[in-house]
Backbone of each chain as ProteinMPNN parsed JSONL, in Angstrom:
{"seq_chain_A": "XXXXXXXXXXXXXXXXXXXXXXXXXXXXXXXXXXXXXXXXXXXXXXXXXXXXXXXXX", "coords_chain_A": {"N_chain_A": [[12.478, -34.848, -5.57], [14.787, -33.574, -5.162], [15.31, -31.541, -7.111], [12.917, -30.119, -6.808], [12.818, -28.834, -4.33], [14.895, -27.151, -4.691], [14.108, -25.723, -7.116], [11.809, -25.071, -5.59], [13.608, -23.306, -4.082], [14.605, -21.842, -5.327], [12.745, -19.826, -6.452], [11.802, -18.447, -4.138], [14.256, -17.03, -3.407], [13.951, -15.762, -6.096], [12.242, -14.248, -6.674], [12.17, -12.018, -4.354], [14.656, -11.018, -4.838], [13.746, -9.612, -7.047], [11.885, -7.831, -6.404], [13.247, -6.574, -4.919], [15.241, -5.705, -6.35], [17.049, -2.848, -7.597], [17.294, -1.491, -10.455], [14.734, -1.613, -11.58], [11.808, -0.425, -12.463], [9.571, -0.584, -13.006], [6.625, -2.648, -12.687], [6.418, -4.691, -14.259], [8.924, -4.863, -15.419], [10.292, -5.53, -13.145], [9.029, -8.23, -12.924], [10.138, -9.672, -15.43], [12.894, -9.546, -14.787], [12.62, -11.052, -12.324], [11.667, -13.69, -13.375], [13.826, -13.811, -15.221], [16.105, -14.045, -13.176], [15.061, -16.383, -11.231], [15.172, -18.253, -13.688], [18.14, -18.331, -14.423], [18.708, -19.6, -12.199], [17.719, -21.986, -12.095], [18.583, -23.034, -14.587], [21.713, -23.122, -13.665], [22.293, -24.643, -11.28], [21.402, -26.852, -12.61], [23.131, -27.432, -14.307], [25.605, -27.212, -13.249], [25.529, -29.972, -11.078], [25.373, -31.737, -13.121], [27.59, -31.55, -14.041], [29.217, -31.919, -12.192], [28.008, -34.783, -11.496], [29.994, -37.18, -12.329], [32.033, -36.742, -10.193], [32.986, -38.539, -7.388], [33.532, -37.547, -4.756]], "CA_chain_A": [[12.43, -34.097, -4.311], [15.774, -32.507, -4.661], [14.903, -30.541, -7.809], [11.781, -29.425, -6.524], [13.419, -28.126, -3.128], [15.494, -26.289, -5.319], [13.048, -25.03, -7.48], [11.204, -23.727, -4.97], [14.123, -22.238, -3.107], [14.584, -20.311, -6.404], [11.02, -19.221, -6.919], [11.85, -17.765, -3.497], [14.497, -15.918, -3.796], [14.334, -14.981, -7.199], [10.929, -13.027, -6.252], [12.876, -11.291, -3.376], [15.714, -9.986, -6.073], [13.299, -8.755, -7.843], [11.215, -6.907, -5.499], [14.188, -4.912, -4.479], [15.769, -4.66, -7.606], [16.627, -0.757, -7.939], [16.996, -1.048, -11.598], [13.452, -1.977, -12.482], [10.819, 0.865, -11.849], [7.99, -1.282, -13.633], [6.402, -3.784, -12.719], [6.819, -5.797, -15.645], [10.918, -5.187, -15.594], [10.61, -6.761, -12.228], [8.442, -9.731, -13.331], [11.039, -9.984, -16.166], [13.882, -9.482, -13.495], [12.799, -12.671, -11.443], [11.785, -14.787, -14.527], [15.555, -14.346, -15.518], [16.954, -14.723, -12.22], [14.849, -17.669, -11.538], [16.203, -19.639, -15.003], [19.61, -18.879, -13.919], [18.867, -20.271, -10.725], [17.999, -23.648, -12.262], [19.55, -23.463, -15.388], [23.463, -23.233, -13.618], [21.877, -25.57, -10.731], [21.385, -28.048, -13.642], [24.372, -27.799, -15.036], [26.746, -27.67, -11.594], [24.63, -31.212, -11.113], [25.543, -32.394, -14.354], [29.203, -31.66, -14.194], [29.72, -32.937, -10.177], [27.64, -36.034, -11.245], [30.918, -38.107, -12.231], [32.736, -36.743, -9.202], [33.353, -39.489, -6.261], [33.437, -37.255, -3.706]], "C_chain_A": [[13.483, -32.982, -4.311], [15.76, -31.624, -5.788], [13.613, -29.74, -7.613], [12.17, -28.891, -5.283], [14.449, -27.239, -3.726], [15.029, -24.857, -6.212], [12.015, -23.835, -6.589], [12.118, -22.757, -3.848], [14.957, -21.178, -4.296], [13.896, -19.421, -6.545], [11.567, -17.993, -5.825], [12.663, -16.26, -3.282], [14.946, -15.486, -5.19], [12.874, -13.47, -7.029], [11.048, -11.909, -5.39], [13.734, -10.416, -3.948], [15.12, -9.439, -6.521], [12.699, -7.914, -7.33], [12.04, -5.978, -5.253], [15.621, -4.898, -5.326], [15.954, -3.558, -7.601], [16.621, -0.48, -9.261], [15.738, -1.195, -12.367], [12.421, -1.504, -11.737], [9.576, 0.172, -12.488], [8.239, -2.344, -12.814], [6.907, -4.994, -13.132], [8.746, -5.841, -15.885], [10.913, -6.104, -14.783], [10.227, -8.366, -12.477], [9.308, -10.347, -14.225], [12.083, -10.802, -15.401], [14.078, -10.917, -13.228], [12.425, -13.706, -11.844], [13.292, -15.322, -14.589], [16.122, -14.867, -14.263], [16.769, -16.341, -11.665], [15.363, -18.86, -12.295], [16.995, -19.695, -14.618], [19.758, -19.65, -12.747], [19.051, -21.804, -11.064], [18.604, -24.091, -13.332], [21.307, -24.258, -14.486], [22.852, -24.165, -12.232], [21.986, -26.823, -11.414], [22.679, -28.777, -13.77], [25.564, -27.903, -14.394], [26.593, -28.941, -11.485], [25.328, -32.213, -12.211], [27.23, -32.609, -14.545], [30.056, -32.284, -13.2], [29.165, -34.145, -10.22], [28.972, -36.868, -11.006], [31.982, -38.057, -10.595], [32.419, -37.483, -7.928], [33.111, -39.323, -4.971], [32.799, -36.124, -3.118]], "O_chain_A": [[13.366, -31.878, -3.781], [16.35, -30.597, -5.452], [13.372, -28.75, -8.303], [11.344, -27.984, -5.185], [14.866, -26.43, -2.898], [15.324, -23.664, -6.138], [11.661, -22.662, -6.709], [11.707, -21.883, -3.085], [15.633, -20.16, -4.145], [14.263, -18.265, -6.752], [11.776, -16.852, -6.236], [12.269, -15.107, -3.109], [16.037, -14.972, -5.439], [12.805, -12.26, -7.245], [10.297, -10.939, -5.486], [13.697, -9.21, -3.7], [15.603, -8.323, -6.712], [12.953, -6.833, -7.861], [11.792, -4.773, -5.307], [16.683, -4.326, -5.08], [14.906, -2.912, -7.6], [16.09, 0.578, -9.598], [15.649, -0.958, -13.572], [12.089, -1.94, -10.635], [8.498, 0.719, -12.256], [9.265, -2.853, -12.364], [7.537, -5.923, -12.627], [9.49, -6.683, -16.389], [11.278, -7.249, -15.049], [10.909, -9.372, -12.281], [9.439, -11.559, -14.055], [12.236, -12.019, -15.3], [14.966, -11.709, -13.545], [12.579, -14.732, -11.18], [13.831, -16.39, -14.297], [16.589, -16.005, -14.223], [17.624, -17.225, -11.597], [15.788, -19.948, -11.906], [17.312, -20.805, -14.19], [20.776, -20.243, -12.388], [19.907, -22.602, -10.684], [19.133, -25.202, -13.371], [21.819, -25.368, -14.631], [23.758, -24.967, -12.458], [22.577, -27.78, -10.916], [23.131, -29.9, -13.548], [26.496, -28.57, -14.841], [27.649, -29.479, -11.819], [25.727, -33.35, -11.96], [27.862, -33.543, -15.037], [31.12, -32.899, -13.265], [29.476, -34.896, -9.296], [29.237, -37.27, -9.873], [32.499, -39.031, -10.047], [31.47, -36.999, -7.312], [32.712, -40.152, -4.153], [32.805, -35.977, -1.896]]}, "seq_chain_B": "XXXXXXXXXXXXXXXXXXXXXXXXXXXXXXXXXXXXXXXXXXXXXXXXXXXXXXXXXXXXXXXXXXXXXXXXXXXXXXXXXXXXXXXXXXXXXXXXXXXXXXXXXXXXXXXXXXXXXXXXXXXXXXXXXXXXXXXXXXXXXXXXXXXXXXXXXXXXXX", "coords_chain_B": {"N_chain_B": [[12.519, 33.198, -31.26], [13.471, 29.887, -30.562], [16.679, 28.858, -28.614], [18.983, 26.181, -28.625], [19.496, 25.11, -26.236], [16.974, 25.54, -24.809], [15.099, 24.361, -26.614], [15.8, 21.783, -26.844], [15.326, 21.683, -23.394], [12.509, 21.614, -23.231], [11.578, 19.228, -24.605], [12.953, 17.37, -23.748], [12.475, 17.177, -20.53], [10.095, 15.651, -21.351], [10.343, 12.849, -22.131], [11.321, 10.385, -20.611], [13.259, 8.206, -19.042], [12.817, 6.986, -16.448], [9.795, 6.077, -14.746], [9.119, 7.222, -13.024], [8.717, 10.38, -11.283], [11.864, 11.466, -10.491], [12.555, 13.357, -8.538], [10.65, 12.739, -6.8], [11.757, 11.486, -4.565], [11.805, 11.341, -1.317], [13.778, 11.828, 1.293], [12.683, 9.951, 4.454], [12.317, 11.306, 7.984], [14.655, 10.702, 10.369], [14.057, 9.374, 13.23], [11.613, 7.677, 11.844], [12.991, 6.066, 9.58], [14.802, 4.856, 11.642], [13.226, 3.206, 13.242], [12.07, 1.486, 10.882], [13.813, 0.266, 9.888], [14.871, -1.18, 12.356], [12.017, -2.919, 12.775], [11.792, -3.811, 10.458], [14.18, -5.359, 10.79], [12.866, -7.073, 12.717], [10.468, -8.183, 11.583], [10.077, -10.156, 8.699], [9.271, -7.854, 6.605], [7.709, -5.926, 7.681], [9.259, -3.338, 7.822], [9.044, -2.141, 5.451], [6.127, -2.163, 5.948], [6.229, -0.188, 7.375], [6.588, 1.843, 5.784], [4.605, 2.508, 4.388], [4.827, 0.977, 2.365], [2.715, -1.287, 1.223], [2.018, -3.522, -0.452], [4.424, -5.095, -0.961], [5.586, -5.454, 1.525], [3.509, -7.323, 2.546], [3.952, -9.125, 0.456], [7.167, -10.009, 1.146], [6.717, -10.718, 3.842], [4.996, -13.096, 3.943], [6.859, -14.666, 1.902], [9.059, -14.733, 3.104], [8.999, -15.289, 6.199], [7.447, -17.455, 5.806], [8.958, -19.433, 4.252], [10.775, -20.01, 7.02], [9.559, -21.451, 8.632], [8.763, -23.177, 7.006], [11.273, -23.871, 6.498], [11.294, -24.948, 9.345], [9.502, -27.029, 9.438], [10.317, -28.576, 7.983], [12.439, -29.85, 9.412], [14.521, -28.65, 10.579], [17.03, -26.95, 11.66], [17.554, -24.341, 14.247], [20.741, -22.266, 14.371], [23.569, -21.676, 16.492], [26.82, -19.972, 17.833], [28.754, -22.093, 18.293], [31.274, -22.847, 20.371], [34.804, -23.727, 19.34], [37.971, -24.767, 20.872], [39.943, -25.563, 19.351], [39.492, -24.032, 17.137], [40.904, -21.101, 14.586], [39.01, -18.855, 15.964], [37.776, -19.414, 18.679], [35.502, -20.069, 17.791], [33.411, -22.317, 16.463], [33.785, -21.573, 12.946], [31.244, -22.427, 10.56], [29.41, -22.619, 12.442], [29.394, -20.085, 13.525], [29.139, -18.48, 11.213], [26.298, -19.666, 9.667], [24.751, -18.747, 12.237], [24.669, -16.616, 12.263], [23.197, -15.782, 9.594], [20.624, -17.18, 10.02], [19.934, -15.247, 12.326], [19.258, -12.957, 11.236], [17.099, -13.7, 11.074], [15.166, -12.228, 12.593], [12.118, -11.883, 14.249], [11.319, -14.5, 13.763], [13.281, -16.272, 14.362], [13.941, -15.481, 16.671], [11.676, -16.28, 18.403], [11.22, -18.872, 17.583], [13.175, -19.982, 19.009], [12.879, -19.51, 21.752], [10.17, -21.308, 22.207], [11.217, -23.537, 21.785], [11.337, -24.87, 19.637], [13.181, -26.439, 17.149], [15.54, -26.577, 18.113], [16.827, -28.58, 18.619], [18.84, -30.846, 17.449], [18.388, -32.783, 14.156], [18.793, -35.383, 13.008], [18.136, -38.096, 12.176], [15.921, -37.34, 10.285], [15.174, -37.1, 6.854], [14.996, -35.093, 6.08], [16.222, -32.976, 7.01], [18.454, -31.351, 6.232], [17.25, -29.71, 4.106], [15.527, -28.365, 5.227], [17.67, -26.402, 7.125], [18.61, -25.093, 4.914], [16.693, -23.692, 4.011], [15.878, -22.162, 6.265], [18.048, -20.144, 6.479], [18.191, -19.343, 4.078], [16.175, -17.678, 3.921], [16.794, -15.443, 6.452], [18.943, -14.535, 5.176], [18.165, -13.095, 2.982], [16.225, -11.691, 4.108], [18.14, -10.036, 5.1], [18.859, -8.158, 3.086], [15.956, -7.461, 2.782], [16.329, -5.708, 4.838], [17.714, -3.987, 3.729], [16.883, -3.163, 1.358], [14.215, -1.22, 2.439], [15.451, 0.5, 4.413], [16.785, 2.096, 2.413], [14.525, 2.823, 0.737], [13.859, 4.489, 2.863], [15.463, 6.376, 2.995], [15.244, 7.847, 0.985], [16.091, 7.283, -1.334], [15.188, 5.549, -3.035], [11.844, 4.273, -4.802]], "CA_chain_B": [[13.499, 31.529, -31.743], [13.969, 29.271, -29.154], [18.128, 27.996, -28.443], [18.95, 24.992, -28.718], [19.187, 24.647, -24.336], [15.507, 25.651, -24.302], [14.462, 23.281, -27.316], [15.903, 20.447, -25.817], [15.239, 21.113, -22.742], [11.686, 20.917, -23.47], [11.105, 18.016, -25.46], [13.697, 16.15, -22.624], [11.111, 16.217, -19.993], [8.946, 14.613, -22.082], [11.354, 11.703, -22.776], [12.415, 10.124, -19.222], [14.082, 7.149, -18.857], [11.85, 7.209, -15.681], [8.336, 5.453, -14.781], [8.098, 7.984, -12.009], [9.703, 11.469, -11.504], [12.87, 11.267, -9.926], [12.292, 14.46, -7.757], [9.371, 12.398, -5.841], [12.253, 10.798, -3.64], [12.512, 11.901, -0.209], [13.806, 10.781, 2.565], [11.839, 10.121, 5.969], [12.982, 11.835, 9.116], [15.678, 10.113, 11.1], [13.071, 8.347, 13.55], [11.105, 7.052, 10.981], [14.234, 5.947, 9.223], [14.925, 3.916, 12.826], [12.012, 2.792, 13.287], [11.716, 0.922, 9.851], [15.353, -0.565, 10.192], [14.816, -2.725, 13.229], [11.036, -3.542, 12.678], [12.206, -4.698, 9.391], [14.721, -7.077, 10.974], [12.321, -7.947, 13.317], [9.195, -9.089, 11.508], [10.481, -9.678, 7.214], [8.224, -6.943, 5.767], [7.528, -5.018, 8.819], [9.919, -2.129, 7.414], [7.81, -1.727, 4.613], [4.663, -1.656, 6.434], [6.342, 1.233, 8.593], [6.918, 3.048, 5.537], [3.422, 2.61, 3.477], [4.818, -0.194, 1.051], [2.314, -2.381, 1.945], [2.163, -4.989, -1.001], [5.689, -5.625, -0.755], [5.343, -5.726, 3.31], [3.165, -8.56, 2.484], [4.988, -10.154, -0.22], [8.038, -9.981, 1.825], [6.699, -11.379, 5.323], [4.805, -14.429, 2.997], [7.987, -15.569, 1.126], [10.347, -15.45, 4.022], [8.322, -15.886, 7.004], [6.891, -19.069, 5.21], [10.354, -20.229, 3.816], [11.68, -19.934, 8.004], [8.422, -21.773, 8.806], [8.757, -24.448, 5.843], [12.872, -24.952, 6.987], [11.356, -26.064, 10.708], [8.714, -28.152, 9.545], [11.249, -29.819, 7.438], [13.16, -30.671, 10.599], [15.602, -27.799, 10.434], [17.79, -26.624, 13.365], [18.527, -23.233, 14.697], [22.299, -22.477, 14.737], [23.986, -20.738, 17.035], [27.908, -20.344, 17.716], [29.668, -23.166, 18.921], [32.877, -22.836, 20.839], [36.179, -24.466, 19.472], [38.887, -24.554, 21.46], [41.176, -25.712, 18.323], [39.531, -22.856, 15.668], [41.642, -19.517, 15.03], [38.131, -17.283, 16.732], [37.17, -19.806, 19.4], [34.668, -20.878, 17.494], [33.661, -23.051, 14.91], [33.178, -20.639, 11.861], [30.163, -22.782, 10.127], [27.897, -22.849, 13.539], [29.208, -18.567, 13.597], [28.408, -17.824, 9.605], [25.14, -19.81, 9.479], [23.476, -18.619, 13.473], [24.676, -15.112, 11.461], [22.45, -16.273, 8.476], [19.352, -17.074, 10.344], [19.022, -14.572, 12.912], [18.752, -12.342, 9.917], [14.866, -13.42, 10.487], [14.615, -11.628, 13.374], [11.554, -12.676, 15.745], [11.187, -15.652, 13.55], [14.101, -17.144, 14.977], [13.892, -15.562, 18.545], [10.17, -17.03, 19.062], [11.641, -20.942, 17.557], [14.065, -20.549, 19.825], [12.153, -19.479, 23.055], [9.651, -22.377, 22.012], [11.961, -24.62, 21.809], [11.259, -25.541, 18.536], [14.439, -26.323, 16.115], [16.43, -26.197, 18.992], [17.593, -29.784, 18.356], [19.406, -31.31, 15.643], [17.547, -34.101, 13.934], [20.127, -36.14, 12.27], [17.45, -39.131, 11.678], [14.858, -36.794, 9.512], [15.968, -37.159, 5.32], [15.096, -33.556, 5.305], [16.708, -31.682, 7.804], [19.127, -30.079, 5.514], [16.77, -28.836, 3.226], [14.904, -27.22, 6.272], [18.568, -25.881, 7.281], [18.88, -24.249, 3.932], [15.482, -22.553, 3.691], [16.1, -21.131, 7.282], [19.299, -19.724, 6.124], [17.729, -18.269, 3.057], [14.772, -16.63, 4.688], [17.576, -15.111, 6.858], [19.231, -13.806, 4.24], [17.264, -12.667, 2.17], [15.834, -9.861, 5.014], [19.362, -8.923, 5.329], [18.73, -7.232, 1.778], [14.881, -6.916, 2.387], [16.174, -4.744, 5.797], [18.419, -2.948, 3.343], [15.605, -2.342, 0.246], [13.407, -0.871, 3.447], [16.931, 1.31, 4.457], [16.911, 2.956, 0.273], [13.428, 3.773, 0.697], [13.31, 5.453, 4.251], [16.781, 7.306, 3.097], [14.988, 8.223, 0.168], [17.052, 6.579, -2.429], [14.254, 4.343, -4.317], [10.746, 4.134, -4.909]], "C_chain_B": [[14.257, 31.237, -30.958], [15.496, 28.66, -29.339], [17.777, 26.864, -28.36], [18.588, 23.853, -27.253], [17.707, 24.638, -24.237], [14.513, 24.552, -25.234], [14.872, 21.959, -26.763], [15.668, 19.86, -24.551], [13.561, 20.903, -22.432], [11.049, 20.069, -23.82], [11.764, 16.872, -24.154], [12.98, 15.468, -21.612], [10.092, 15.023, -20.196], [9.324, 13.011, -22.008], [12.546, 11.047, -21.367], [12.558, 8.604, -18.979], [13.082, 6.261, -17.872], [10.823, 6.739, -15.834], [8.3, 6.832, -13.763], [9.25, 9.244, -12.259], [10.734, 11.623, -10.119], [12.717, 12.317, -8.848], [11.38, 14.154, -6.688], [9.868, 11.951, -4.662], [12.507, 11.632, -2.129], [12.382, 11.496, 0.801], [13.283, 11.145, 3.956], [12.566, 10.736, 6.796], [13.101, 10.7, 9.761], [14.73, 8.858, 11.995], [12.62, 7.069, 13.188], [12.028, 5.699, 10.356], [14.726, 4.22, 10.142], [14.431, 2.461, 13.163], [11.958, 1.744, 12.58], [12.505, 0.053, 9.742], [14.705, -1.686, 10.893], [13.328, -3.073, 13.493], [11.445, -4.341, 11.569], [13.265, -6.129, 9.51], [13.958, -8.056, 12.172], [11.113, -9.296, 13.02], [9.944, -8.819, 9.595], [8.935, -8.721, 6.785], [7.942, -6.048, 6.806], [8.397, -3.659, 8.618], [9.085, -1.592, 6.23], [6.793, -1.647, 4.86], [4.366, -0.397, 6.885], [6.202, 2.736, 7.428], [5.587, 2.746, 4.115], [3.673, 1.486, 2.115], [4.092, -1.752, 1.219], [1.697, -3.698, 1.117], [3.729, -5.659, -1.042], [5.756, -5.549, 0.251], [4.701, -7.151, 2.826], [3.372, -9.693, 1.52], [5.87, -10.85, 0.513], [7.626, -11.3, 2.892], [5.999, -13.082, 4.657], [5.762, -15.147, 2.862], [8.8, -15.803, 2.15], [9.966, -15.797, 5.427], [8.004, -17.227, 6.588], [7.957, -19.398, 4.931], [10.663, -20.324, 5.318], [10.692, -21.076, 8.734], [8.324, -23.535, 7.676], [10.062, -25.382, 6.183], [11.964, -26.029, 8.831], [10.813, -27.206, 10.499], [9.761, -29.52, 8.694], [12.657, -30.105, 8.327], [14.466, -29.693, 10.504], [15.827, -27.479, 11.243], [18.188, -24.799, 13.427], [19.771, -23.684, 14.865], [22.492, -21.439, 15.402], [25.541, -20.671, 17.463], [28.071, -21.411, 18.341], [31.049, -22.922, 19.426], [33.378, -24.012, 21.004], [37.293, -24.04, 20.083], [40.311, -24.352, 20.174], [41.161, -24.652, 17.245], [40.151, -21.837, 16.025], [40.603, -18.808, 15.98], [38.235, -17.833, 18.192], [36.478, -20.474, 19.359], [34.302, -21.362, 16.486], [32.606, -22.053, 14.05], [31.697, -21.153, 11.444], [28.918, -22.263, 11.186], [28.157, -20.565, 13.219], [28.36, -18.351, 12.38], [26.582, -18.541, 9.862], [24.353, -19.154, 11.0], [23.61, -17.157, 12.922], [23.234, -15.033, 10.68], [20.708, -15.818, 8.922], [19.001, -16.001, 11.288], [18.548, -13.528, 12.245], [17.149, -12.448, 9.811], [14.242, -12.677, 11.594], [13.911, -12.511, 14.631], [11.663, -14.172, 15.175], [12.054, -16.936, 13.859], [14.455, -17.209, 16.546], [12.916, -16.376, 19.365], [10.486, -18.394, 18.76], [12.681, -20.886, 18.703], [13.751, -20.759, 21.72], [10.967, -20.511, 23.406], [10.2, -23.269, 21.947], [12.028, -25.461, 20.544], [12.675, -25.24, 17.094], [15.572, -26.368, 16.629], [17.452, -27.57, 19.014], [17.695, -30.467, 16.984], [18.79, -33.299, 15.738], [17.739, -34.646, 12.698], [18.808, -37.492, 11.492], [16.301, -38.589, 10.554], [15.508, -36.282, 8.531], [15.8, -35.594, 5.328], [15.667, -32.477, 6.059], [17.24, -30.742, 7.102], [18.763, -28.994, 4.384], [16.07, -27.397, 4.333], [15.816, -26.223, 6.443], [18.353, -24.857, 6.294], [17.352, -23.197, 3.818], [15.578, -21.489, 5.18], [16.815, -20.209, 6.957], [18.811, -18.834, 5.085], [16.696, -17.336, 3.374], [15.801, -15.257, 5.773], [18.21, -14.23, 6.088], [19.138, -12.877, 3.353], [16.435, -11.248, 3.042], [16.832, -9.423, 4.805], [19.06, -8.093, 4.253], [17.46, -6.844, 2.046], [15.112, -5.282, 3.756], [16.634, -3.356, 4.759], [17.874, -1.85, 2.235], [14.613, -1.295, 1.52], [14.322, 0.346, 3.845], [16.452, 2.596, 3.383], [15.911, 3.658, 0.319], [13.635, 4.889, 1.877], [14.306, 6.817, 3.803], [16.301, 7.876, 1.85], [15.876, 8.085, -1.206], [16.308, 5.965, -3.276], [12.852, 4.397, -4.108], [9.793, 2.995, -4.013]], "O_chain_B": [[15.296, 31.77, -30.565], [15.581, 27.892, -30.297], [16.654, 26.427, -28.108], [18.014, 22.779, -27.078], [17.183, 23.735, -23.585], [13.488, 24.023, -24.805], [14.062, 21.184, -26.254], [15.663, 18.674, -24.222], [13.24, 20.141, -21.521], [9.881, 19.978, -23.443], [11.204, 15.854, -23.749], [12.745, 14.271, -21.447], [9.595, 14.067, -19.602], [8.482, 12.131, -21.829], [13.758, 11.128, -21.168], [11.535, 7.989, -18.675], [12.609, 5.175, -18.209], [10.453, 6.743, -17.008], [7.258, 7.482, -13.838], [10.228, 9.241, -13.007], [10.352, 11.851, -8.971], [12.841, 11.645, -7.825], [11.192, 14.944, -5.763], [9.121, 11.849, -3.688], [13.399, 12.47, -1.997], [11.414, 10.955, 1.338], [13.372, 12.242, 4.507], [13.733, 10.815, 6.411], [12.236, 9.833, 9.879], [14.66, 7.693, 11.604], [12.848, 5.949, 13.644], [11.766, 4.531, 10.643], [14.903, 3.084, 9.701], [14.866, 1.316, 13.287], [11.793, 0.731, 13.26], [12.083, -1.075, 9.485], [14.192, -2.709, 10.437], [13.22, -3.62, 14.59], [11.455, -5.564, 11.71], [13.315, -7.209, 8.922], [14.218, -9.214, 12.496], [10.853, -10.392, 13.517], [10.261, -7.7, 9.19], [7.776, -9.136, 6.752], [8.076, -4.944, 6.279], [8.105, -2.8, 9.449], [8.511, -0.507, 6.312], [6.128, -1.001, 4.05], [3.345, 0.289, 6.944], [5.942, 3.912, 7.68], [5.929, 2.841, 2.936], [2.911, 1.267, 1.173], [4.594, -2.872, 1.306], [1.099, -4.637, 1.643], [3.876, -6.873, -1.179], [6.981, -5.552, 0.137], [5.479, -8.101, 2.742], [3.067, -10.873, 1.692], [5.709, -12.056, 0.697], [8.035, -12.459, 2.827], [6.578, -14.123, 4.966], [5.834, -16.211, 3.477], [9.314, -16.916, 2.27], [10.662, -16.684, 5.922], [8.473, -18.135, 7.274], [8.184, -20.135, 5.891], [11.25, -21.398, 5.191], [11.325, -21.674, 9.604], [7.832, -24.643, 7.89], [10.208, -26.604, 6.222], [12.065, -27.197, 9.208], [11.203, -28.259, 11.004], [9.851, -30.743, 8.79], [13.718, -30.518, 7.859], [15.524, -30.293, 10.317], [14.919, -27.53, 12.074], [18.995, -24.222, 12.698], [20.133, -24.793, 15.258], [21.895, -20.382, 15.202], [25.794, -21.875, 17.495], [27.18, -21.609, 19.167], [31.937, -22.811, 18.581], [33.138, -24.927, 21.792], [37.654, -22.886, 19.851], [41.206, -23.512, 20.076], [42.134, -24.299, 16.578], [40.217, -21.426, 17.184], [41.127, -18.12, 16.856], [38.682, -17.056, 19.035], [36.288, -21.385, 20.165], [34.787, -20.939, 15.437], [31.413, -21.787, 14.194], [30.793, -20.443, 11.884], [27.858, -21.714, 10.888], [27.234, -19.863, 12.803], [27.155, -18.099, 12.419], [25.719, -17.751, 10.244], [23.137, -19.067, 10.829], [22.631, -16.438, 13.121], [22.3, -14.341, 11.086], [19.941, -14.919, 8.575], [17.818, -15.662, 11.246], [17.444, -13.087, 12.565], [16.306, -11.876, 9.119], [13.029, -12.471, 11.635], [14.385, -13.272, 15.473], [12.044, -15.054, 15.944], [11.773, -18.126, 13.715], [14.887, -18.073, 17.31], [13.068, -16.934, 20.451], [10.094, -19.223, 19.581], [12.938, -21.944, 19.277], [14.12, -21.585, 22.554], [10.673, -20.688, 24.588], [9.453, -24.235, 22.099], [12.644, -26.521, 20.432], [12.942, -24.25, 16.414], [16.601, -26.25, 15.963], [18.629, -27.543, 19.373], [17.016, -30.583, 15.964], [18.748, -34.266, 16.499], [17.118, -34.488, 11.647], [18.762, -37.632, 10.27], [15.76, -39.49, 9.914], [16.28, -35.337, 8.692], [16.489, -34.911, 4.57], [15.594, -31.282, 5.773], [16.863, -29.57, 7.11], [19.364, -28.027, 3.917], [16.096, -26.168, 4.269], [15.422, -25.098, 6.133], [17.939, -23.763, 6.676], [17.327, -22.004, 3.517], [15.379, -20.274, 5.141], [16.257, -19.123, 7.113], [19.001, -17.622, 5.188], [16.613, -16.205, 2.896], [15.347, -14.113, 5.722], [18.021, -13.04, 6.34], [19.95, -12.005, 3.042], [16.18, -10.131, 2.592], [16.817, -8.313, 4.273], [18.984, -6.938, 4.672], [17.328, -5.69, 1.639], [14.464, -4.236, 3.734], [16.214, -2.201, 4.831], [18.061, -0.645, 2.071], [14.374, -0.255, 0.907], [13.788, 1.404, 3.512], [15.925, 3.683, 3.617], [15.948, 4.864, 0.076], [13.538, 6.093, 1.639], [14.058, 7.979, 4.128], [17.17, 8.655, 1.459], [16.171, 9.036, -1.93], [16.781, 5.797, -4.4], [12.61, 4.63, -2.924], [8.579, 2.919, -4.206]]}, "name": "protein", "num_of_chains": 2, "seq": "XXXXXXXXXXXXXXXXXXXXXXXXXXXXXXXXXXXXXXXXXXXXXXXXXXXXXXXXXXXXXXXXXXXXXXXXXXXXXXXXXXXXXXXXXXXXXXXXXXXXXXXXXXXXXXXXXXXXXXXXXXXXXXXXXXXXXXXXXXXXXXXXXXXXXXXXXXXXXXXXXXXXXXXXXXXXXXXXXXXXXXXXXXXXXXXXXXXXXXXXXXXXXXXXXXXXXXX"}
């Protein structure tokens, strides 16, 4: 549940960054654009997750 | 026998960095301009409708209309300030920064709130805080779509 509420609150705004991107005059940069921003979204999501697991509090 | 300014600067045209020609930008009259601003924070995409961008108008009002729309159903609360007596403003920063956040959606948070819907916090439903957070991001997220809507009218971007 809580990776998929994440997921899709990447999808969201990574599609939003990219739309008003100013450096990407194509299409296809943008589609690029909010691919990448997307991964980073859940990549460093992942890996925040992964590193705060052991933490207590 | 063409110089070197006139050979280069023919072939340069040719060779633009550019999908479109930079010279196409210009900005709307003042009104317009107005106009596009606070429709855009009223309805997400509604600034781009004003100014002919009308698949990204309906991208826009989709993704964050539906994300402000997805936080209620998942039991999410309007915020609005709270007054502390004990905080440095008056009031408690969190309730200020986040009722900041969401009204960022414009009507979508004036019409939940005049409905009454979101208006109470619903501590017993596992998902409130996800709702919270998608309000908040839908919110947000205009603030920049008011400002992409801004670039164009001022003639700054495509």
């Amino acid at each position: 549940m809580h990776v998929l509420m994440m997921a899709l609150y990447a999808a969201i705004a990574a599609t939003v960054l990219a739309a008003v991107e100013p450096g990407a005059e194509t299409t296809r940069e943008r589609v690029i654009h909010g691919l990448k921003t997307f991964g980073y979204f859940l990549g460093i999501g992942l890996l925040l997750s992964w590193i705060l697991y052991p933490v207590p509090w | 026998m063409q110089s070197t300014d006139e050979a280069t600067g023919s072939v340069a045209s040719q060779y633009t960095d550019h999908a479109y020609p930079l010279d196409d930008l210009k900005p709307y009259p003042m009104p317009i301009r107005v106009v596009a601003v606070v429709v855009a924070w009223l309805v997400p995409g509604g600034g781009h409708l004003v100014l002919g961008r009308f698949g990204r108008a309906a991208l826009f009002f989709a993704l964050l209309a539906g994300a402000f729309v997805f936080g209620l159903i998942l039991n999410g609360r309007l915020f609005w300030p709270v007054a502390d007596t004990e905080a440095a403003l008056g009031f408690d920063l969190v309730t200020v920064l986040w009722s900041f956040a969401q009204i960022g959606a414009g009507l979508c948070y004036i019409v939940s709130y005049l409905l009454g819907i979101g208006t109470e916090f619903q501590a017993q439903a596992a998902t409130f805080d996800y709702g919270n957070t998608f309000m908040i991001l839908a919110g947000l997220l205009n603030y920049l779509v008011i400002h992409d809507a801004f670039d164009i009218a001022a003639g700054r971007k495509h």
